[in-house]
C-alpha atoms as one frame of an Amber mdcrd trajectory, in Angstrom:
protein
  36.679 -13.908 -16.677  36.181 -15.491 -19.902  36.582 -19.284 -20.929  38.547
 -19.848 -23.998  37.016 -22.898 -25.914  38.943 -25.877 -25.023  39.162 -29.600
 -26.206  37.311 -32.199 -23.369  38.525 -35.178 -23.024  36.258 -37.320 -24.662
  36.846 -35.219 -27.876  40.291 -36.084 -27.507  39.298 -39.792 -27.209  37.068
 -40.007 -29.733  39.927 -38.344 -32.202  41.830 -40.366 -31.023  39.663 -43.250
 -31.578  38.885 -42.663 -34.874  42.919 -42.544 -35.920  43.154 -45.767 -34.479
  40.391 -47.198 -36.463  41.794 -45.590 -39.514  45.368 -47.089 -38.758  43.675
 -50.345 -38.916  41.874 -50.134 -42.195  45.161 -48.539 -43.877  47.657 -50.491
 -42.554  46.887 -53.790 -43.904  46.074 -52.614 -47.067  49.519 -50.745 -47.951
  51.452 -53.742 -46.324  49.173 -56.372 -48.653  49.773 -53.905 -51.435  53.893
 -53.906 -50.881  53.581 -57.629 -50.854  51.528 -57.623 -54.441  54.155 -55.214
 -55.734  57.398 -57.788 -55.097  55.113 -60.756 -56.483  54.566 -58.508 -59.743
  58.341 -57.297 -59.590  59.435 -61.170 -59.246  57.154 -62.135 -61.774  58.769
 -59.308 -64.446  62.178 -60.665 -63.508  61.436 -63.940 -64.053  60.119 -63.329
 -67.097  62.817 -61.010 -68.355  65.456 -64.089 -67.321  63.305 -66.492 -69.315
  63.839 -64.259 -72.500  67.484 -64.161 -71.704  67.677 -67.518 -71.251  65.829
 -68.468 -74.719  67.481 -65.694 -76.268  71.109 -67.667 -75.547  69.290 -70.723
 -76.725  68.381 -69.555 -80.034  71.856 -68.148 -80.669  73.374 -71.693 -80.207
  70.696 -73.616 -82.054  68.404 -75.435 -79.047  65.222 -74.010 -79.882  62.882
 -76.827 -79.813  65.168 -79.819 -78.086  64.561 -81.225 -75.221  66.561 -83.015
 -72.787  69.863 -81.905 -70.046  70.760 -78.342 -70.724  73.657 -79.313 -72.747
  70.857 -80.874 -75.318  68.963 -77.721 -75.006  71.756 -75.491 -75.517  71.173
 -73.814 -72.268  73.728 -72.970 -70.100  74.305 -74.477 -66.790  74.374 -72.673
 -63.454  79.032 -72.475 -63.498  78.241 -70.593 -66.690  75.288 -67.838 -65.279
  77.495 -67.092 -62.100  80.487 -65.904 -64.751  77.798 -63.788 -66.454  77.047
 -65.639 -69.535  73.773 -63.990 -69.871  75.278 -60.602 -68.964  73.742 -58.574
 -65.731  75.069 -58.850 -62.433  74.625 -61.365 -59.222  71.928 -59.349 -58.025
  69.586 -60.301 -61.409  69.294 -63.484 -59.394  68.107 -62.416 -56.394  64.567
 -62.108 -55.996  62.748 -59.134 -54.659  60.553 -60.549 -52.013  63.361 -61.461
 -50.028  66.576 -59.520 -50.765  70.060 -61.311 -49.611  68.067 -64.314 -48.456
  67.292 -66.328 -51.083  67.420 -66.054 -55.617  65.859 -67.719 -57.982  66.449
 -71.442 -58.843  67.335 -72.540 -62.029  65.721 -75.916 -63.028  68.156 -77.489
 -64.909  71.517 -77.734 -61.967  73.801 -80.206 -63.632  74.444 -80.540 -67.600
  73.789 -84.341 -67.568  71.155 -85.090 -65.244  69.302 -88.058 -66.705  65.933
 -87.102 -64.166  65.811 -82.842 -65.403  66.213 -84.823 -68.668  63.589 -87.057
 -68.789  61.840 -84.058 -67.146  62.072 -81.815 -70.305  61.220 -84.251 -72.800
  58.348 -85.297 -71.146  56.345 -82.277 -70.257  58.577 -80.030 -72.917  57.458
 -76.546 -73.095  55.486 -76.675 -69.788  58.481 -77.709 -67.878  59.645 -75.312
 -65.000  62.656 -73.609 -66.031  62.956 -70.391 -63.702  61.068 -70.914 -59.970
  60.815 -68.141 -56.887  59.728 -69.441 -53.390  60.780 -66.847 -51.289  57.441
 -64.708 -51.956  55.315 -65.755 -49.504  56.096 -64.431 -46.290  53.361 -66.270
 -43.960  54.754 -69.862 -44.803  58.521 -69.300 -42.960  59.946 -72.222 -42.670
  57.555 -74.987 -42.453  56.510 -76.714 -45.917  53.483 -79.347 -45.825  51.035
 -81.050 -47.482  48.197 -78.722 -45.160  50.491 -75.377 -45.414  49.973 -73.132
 -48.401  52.535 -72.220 -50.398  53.513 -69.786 -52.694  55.332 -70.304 -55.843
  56.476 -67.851 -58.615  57.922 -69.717 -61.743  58.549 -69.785 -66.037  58.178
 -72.658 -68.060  60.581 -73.625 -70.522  57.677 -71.972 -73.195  57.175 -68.805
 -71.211  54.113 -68.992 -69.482  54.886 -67.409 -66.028  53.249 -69.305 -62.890
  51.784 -67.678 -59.897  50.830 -70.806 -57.261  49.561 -70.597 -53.909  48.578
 -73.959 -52.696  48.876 -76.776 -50.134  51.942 -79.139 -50.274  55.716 -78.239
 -50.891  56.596 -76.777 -53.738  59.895 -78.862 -54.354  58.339 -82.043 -56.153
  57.171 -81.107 -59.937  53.777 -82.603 -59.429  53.548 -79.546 -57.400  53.707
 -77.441 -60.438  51.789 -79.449 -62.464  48.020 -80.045 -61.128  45.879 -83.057
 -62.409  48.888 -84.342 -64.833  49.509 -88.125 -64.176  52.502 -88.542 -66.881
  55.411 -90.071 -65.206  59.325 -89.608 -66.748  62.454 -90.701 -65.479
């Protein structure tokens, strides 16, 4: 009687072992990498509403005023939900977190005298566009100890990657070091 070559048990483990370990190293990775390709996706958007944004700005003579969005030219958030800038509902939405939560749009009200004195002060660098549904460790708790993510455009362009301590709701959030006051 012959014996046929067969697999022992601590072959199988060790395979078995060494999937495991690979798991480990691979899952992480792909999952982290997912996560870096919604930031970059988010970030694209952002940017492509910012040119939309200045774009319909231009056309109705704001460039280069600064002050509520009627000053600027800029339209105000009644006038993007009936498609003023063209595209669809789901332009807003951002792609970290699908049907949750979209973009916000800086300026909410045409008159507001504190977005107001918020443009004219910091003027180009003001936050125009902002994301803060890409970070998917913070949930729900904000803090001055909690790291936060926050995607954003400026009223000049520049697009804003943040991930820092404190809540990213205040605009001394978004700008780090700057002491100049407005209201």
């Amino acid at each position: 009687m012959r014996h046929r070559p067969a697999i022992t048990l601590i072959e199988t483990l060790v395979c078995i072992g060494i999937i495991m370990i690979v798991t480990a190293i691979v899952v992480p990775v792909t999952v982290n990498a997912r996560h870096n390709a919604w930031i970059a996706s988010a970030l694209l958007r952002l940017k492509q509403l910012h040119v939309a944004l200045k774009l319909y700005q231009m056309e109705n003579g704001g460039d280069g005023v600064y002050g509520t969005c009627y000053d600027m030219n800029l339209p105000d958030v009644e006038q993007l939900s009936r498609g003023y800038l063209g595209g669809s509902a789901e332009t807003w939405v951002s792609p970290c977190e699908p049907g949750h939560k979209g973009f916000s749009y800086t300026y909410y009200t045409g008159n507001d005298a504190f977005h107001a004195g918020y443009a004219r002060t910091y003027q180009d660098e003001s936050m125009i566009l902002t994301d803060l549904s890409c970070d998917p460790k913070r949930g729900l708790v904000w803090g001055d100890y909690v790291k936060t993510r926050g995607l954003g455009v400026r009223l000049g362009g520049q697009v804003v990657n943040y991930y820092k301590s404190g809540a990213p709701g205040p605009y001394p959030w978004w700008h780090p070091g700057d002491l100049r006051t407005w209201r």
